[in-house]
C-alpha positions as CSV (number, residue, x, y, z in Angstrom):
1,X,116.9,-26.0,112.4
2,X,117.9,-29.2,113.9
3,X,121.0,-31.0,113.3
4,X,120.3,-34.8,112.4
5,X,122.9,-36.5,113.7
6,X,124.2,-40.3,111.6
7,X,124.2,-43.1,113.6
8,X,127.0,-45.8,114.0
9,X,130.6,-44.8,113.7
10,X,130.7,-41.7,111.9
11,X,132.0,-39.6,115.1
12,X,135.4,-41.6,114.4
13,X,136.0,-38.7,111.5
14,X,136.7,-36.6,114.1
15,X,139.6,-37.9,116.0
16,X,140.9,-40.2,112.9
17,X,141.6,-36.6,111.4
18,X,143.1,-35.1,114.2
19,X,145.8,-38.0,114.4
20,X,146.5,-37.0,110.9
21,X,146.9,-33.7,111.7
22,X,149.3,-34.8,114.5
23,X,151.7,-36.9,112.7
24,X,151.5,-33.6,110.3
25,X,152.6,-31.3,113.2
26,X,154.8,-33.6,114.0
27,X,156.9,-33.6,111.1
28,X,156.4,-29.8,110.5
29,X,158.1,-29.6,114.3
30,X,160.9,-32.3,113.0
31,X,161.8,-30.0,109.8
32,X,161.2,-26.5,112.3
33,X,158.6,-25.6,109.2
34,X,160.9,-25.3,106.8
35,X,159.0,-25.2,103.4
36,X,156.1,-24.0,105.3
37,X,153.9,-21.1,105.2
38,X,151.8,-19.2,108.0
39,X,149.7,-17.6,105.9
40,X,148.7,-20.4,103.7
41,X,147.7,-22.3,106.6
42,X,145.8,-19.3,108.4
43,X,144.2,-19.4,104.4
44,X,143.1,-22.7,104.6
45,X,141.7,-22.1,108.0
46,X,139.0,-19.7,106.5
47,X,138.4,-21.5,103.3
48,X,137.4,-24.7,105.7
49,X,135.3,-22.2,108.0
50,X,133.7,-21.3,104.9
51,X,133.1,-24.9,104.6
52,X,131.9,-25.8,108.2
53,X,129.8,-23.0,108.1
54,X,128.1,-24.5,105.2
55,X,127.9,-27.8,106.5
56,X,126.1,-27.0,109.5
57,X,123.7,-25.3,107.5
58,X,123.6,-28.2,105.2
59,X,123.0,-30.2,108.2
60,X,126.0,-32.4,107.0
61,X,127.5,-34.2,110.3
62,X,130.6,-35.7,108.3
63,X,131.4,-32.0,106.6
64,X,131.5,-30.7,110.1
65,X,133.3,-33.4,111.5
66,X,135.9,-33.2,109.4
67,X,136.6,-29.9,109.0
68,X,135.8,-29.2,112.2
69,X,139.1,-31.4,113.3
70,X,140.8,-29.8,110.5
71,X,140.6,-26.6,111.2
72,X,141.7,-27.5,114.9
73,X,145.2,-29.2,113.4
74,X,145.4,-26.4,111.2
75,X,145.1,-23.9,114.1
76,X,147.9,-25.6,116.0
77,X,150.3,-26.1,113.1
78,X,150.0,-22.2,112.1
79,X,150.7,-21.4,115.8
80,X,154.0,-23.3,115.8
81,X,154.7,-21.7,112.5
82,X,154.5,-18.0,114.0
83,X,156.9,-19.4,116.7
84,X,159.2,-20.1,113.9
85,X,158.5,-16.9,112.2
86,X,158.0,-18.7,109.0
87,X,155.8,-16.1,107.2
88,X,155.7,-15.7,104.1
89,X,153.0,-14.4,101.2
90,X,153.4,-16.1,97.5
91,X,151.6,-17.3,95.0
92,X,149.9,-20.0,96.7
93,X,148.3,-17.3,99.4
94,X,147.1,-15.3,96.9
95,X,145.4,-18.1,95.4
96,X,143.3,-19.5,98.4
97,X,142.8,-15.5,99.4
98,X,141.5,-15.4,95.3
99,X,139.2,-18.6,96.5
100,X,138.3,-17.8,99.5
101,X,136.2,-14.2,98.4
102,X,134.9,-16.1,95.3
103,X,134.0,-18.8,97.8
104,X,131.7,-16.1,99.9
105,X,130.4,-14.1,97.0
106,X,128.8,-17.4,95.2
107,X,127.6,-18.6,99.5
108,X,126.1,-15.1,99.9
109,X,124.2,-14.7,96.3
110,X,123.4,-18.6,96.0
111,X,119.9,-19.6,96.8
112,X,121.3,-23.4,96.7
113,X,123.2,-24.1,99.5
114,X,124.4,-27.6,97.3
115,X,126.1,-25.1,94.5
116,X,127.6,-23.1,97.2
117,X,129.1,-26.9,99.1
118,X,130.4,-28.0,95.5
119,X,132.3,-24.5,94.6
120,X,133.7,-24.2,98.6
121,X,134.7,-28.4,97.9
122,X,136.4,-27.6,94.2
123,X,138.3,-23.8,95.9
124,X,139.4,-26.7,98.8
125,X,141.1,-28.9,96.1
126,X,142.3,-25.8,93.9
127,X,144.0,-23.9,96.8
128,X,146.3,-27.2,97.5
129,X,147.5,-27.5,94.2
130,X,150.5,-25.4,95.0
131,X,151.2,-27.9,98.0
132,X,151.2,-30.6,95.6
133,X,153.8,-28.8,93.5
134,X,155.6,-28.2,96.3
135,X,155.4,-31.9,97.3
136,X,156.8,-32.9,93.5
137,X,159.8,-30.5,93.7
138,X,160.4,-31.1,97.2
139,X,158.6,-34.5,98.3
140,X,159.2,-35.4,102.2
141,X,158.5,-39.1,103.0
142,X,158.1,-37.8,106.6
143,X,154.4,-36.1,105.6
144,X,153.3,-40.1,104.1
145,X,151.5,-41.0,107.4
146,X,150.0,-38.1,108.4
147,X,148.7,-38.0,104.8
148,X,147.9,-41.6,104.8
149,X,145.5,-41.7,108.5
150,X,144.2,-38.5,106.9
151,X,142.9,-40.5,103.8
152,X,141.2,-43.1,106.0
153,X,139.6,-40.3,107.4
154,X,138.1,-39.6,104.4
155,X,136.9,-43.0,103.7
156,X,135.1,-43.0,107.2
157,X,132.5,-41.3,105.4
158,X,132.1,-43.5,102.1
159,X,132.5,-46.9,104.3
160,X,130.7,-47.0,107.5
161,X,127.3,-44.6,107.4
162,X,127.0,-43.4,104.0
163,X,128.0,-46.2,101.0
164,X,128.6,-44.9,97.7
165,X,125.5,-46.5,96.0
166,X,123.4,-44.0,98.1
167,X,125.5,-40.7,96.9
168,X,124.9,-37.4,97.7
169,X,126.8,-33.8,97.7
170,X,126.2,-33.1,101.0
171,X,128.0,-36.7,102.4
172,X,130.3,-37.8,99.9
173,X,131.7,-35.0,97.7
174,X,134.4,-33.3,100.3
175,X,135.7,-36.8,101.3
176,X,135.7,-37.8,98.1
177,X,137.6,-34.7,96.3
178,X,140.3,-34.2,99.2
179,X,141.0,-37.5,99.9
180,X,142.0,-38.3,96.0
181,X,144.0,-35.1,96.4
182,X,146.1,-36.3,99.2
183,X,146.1,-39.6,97.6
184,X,148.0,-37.4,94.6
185,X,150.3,-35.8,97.1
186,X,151.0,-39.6,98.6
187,X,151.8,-41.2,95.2
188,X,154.3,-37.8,94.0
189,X,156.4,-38.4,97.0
190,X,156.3,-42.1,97.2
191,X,157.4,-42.4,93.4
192,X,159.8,-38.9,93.5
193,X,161.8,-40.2,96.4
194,X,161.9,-43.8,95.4
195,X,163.1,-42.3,92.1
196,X,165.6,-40.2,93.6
197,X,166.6,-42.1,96.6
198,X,165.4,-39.2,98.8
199,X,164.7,-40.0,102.3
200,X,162.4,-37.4,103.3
């Protein structure tokens, strides 16, 4: 199987979404990780090898660009949080653990390797939800541009190789569903700490 490789500028996915991940680390460092979780990031990890793994089967060059530099920032952020010793297991891990064996029981019995992409992209969006009540009880203007560069990341996909009126799963779906997630998370804290006068 060969891998058929977009032209143009869809290799910028890669290192847009690493900068995002940076300002993230950044700001995790900032607060020492408070609020955060090793686990739920090691969690993540899987669920998006699930998804690379996928990808490169689907032959999908902007799935495993952009998980591919997830799964990097995610790696270094849940390194810094065992240095903190922030470990912890709640509900959120036990969702995304919850997703992630669903996610590999519908890969392994699926003879459709699009059904198995769209369940792995909807266990994505449903294992953040508990970040994005986390973000509405306790939003942190400090995440915004991290969050923000990782939403242009996102975009990459829709704007420079693969436009919208030519949609399809295997391109547009992941941008698609985890960039109007973050936008969700951007928009809680924006309007929760203009509300409340937070600072972040």
């Amino acid at each position: 199987m060969f891998l058929i490789i977009s032209t143009g500028f869809s290799w910028l996915i890669f290192p847009v979404t690493l900068l995002s991940y940076w300002f993230i680390f950044l700001e995790t460092v900032r607060k020492k990780g408070r609020g955060q979780s090793f686990f739920s990031w090691l969690l993540w990890i899987v669920l998006d090898l699930i998804m690379l793994v996928q990808s490169i089967e689907a032959e999908s060059i902007f799935y495993i660009l952009l998980m591919g530099a997830s799964i990097t920032g995610s790696l270094v952020i849940s390194f810094y949080l065992v240095l903190q010793k922030k470990i912890s297991w709640n509900f959120g891990e036990w969702l995304s653990l919850f997703l992630i064996i669903l996610s590999l029981l519908i890969w392994v019995n699926s003879k459709n390797i699009d059904f198995a992409i769209a369940f792995s992209v909807l266990s994505q969006v449903f294992a953040g939800i508990p970040l994005t009540i986390k973000t509405y009880n306790e939003p942190e203007k400090g995440y915004l541009l991290g969050y923000g560069i990782f939403i242009l990341s996102c975009l990459l996909p829709l704007l420079v190789d693969s436009p919208l009126n030519e949609f399809n799963l295997k391109n547009h779906l992941l941008p698609i569903a985890l960039g109007l997630h973050t936008l969700v998370d951007c928009m809680v804290i924006i309007v929760k700490t203009k509300r409340f006068g937070r600072s972040g």
